[in-house]
N, C-alpha and C positions, 0 to 999 in steps of 0.2 A: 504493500500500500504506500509507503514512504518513497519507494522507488516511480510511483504511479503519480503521486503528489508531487514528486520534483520534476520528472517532466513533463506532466501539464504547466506548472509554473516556469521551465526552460521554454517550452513552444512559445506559450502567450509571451515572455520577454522578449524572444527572436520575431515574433508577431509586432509586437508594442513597438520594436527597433524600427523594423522594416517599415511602419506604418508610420511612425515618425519622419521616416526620409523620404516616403510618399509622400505625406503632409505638405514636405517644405518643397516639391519640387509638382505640386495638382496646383491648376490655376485657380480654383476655387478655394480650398483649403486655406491656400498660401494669402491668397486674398483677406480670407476671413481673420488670418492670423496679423495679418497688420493692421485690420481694423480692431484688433484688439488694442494695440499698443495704443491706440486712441483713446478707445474705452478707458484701460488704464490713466495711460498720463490724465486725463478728466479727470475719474471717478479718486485718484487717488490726492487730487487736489480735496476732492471735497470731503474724502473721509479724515484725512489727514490734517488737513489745515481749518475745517469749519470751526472748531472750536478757538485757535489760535485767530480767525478772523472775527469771529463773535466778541470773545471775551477782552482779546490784546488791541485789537485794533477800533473797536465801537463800546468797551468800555460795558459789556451786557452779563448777563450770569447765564444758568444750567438751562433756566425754561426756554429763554432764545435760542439757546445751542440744540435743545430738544426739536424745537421749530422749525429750524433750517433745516436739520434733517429729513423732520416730514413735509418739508415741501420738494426733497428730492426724491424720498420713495414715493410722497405723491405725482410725480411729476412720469416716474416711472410706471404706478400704476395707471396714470389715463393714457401710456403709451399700451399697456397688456387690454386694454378694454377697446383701442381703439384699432391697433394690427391686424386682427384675423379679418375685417371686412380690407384694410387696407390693402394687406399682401394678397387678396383678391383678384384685384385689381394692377397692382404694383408686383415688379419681381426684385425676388430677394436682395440682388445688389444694388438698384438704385437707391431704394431703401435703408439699407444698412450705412449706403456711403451718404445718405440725405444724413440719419443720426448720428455717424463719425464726425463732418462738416456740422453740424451743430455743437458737437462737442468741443467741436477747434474753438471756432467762433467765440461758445458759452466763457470758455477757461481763458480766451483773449481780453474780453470786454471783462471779465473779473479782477484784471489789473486797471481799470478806471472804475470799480467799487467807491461810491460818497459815501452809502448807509446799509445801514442794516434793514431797512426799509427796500432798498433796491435789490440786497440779496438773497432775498425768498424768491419773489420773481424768476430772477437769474437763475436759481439752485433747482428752480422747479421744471424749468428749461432744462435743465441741462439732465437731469433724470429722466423727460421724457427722451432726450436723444439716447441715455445712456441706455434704455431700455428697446430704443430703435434698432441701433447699432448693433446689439446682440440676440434678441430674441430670433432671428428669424434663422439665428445660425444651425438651430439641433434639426430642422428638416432640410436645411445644406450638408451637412452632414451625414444624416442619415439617404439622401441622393450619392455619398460619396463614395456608398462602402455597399457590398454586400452585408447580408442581414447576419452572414456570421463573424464578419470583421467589424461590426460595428464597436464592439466594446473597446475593440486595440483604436479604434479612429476618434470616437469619441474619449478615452484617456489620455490620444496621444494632443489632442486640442485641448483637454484642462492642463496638462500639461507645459505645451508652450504656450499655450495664453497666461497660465500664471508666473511662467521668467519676463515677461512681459510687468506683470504685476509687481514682481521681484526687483524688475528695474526704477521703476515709476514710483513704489513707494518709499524708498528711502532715498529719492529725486526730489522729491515730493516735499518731507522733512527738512533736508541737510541744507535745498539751495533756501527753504523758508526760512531758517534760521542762520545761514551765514548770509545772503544775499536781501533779504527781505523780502515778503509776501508780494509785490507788486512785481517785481523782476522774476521769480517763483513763475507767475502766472504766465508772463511772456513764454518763460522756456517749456514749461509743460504745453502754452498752445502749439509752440514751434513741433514737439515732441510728439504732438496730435497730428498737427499736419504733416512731419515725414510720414506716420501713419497713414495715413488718406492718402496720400503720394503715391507711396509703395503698395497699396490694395489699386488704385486705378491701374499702376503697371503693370502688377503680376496678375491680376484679374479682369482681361479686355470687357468690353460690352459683349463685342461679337467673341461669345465663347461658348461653339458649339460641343455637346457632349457624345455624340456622333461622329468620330474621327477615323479616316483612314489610317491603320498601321500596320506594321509589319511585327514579326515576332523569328528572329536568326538562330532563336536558340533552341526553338521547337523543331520537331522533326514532322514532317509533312503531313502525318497521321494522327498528329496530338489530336484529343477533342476538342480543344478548345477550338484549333482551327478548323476541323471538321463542321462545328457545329455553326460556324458563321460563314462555312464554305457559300461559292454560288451565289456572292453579292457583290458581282464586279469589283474585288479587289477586299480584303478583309477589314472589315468598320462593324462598332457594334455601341452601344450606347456604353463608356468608361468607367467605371469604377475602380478606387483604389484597393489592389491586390496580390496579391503576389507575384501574377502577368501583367502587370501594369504598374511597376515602378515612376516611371519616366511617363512624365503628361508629355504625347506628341503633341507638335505645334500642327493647332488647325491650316 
């Protein structure tokens, strides 16, 4: 049994690898993963510093800080109530990069904060982006993978989206307190929008999932090619797996 438990736990690591370096070379995935770093740098202003801008800088106590909070899970919540008619209508990436571009935005104009009066607002902005930006990613995802590699796709995105986090929040902290809160917010927007930068690159508009490719390391009889035979040339709708390392370029 102990011999049975360790390699189930050797396969899923060699899985969980593999699907990692999928991750960073799928146009979608890879996309999704720098709109994380958006997320982050944002979300890690506001977890990190809301108190430091309430208390240090406007001079308020614990019930304001309570406050500002709930206007950014509420701001998040009327993003959950309001998506599922939206991504109706909308697909997943223009969406996601509408809520990243709001996040730059939100964390820019938080370096011209006057009041605490202006920062519920703004806080509550910025949690409906932050709720934009990510929510649409678990049925991106689950498009990515077959239904048996989702657990290695889905671990491998908590994953690097929290080194992501890893970066952002003691960014977040360190330039608050050696550079002051106002310059803080510059560089986390800057931070956001390499973010948004890097997902418009690595994730075109036009990014069919239906791609012509080849496979050199199969032998002519494999099923996999067998079974996509007799479609002028082998294309089949992509998923990340173990025959599909490398996203061909459409």
């Amino acid at each position: 049994m102990l011999a049975a438990a360790l390699l189930t736990v050797i396969s899923f690591h060699n899985l969980f690898v593999g699907t990692m370096l999928c991750f960073l070379v799928s146009a979608a995935p890879a996309g999704l993963l720098a709109i994380s770093l958006a997320v982050s740098a944002a979300g890690a202003m506001v977890i990190v510093n809301t108190v430091v801008l309430v208390k240090a800088r406007f001079g308020l106590g614990e019930v304001e800080v309570a406050w500002a909070l709930a206007a950014f899970g509420g701001g998040s919540m009327v993003a959950a109530f309001v998506l599922p008619s939206l991504l109706e209508k909308v697909a997943d990436r223009p969406a996601m990069l509408t809520g990243a571009a709001v996040l730059v935005v939100g964390t820019a104009i938080g370096a011209l904060l006057p009041s605490y009066a202006l920062l519920l607002p703004l806080w509550l902005v910025i949690g409906f982006g932050y709720s934009v930006a990510q929510t649409p990613s678990g049925r991106l995802l689950r498009r990515s993978a077959h239904a048996e590699d989702r657990p290695a796709i889905f671990a491998a995105h908590f994953a690097l989206s929290h080194a992501c986090w890893l970066i952002c929040y003691p960014l977040a902290g360190r330039f608050g307190a050696a550079m002051g809160l106002q310059s803080t917010f510059v560089v986390m927007s800057l931070i956001g929008l390499a973010g948004v930068a890097l997902a418009l690159r690595l994730w075109p508009a036009s990014d069919p999932s239906d791609l012509a490719h080849d496979h050199p390391n199969l032998s002519a009889d494999h099923p996999h090619l067998r079974q996509h035979a007799n479609q002028g040339g082998h294309h089949h709708v992509l998923v990340v797996d173990d025959l599909h390392r490398i996203w061909p370029k459409g």
